[in-house]
C-alpha positions as CSV (number, residue, x, y, z in Angstrom):
1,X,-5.1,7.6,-16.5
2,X,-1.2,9.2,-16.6
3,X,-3.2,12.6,-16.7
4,X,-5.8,11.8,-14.0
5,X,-3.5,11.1,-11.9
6,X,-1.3,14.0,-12.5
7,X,-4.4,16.1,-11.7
8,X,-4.7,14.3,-8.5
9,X,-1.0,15.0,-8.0
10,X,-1.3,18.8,-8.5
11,X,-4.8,19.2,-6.4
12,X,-3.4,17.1,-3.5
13,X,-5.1,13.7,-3.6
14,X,-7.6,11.9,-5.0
15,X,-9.8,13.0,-2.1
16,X,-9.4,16.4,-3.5
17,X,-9.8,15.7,-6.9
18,X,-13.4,13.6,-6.7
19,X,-15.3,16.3,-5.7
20,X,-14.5,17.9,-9.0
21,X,-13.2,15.2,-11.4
22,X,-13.8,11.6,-11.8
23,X,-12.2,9.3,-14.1
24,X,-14.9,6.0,-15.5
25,X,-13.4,3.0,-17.7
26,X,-16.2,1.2,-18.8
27,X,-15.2,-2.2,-19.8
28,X,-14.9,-3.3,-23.4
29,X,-14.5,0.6,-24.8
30,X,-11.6,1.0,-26.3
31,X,-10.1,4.4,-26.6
32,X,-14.0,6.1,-27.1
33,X,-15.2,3.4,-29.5
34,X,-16.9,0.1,-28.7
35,X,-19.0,-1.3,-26.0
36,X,-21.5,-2.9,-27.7
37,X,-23.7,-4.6,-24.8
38,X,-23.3,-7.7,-24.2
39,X,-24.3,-8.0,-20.7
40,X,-25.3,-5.8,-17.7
41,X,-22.7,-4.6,-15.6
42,X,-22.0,-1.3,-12.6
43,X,-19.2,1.2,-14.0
44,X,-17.4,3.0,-11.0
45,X,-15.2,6.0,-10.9
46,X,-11.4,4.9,-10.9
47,X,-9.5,3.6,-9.0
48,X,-12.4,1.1,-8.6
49,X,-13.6,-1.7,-11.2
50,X,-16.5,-3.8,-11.2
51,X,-15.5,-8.0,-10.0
52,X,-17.9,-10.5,-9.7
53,X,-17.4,-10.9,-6.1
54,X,-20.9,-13.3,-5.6
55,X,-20.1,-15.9,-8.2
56,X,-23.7,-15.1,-9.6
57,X,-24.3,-15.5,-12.8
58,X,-21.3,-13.0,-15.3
59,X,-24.3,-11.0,-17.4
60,X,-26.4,-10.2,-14.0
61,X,-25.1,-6.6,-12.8
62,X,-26.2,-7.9,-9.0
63,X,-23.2,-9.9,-9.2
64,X,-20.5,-7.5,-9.3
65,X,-19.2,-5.5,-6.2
66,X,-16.9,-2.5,-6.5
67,X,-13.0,-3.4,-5.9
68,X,-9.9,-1.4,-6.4
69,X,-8.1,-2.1,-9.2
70,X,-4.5,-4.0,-8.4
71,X,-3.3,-2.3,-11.4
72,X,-4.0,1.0,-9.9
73,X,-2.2,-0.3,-6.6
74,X,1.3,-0.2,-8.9
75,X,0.6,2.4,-10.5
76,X,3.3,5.1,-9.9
77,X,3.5,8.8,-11.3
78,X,7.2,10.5,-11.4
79,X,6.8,13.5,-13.2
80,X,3.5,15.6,-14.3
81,X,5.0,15.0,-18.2
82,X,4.4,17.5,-20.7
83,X,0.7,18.7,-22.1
84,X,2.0,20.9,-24.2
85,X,0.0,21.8,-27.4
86,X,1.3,20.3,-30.8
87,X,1.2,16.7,-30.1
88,X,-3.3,16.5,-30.9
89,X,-4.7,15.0,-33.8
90,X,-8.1,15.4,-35.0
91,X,-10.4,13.5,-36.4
92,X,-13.4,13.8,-39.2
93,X,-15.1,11.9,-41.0
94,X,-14.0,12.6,-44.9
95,X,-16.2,11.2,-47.7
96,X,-17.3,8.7,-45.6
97,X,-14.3,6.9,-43.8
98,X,-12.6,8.4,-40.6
99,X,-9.3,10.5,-41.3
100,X,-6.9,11.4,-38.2
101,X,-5.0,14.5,-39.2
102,X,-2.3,16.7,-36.8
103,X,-4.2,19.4,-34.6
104,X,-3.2,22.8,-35.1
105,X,0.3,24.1,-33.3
């Protein structure tokens, strides 16, 4: 999210970023890995998460109505940071478990 929104910073707002860049958190996925299904449910770009605004019924994906996230609300960016290269890691799958290794410099 800390670099989405320092793209949004650089481009001039997120108004100027979605027509080239959108940012989805589908719930349950942590860090690319997860989300087994478990029920249906709408995925919308950030800022905006899915909330069962109807009451229906939690697996039903008619229940749930688009709402910006309060977390996003606080959210505050003071510097662009640092993407410099050096800081990666990789991963591969070596004889058959997953190994994270430093990128390359």
């Amino acid at each position: 999210m800390a670099y989405y929104k320092a793209v949004e910073k650089v481009m001039g707002g997120s108004a100027a970023t979605e027509g080239f860049a959108r940012l989805f958190l589908p719930p349950g996925v942590a860090h690319c890995g997860g989300g087994n299904t478990t029920a249906g449910r709408p995925v919308h770009p950030f800022p905006y998460v899915a909330k069962n605004t109807t009451g229906g019924p939690a697996d039903d994906a008619g229940s749930y109505t688009p709402v910006r996230s309060t977390a996003e609300a606080n959210l505050t960016l003071n510097r662009l940071g640092s993407f410099r290269s050096g800081y990666e890691t990789v991963g591969n799958w070596v004889h058959g478990e997953w190994a994270v290794s430093k990128g390359k410099a």
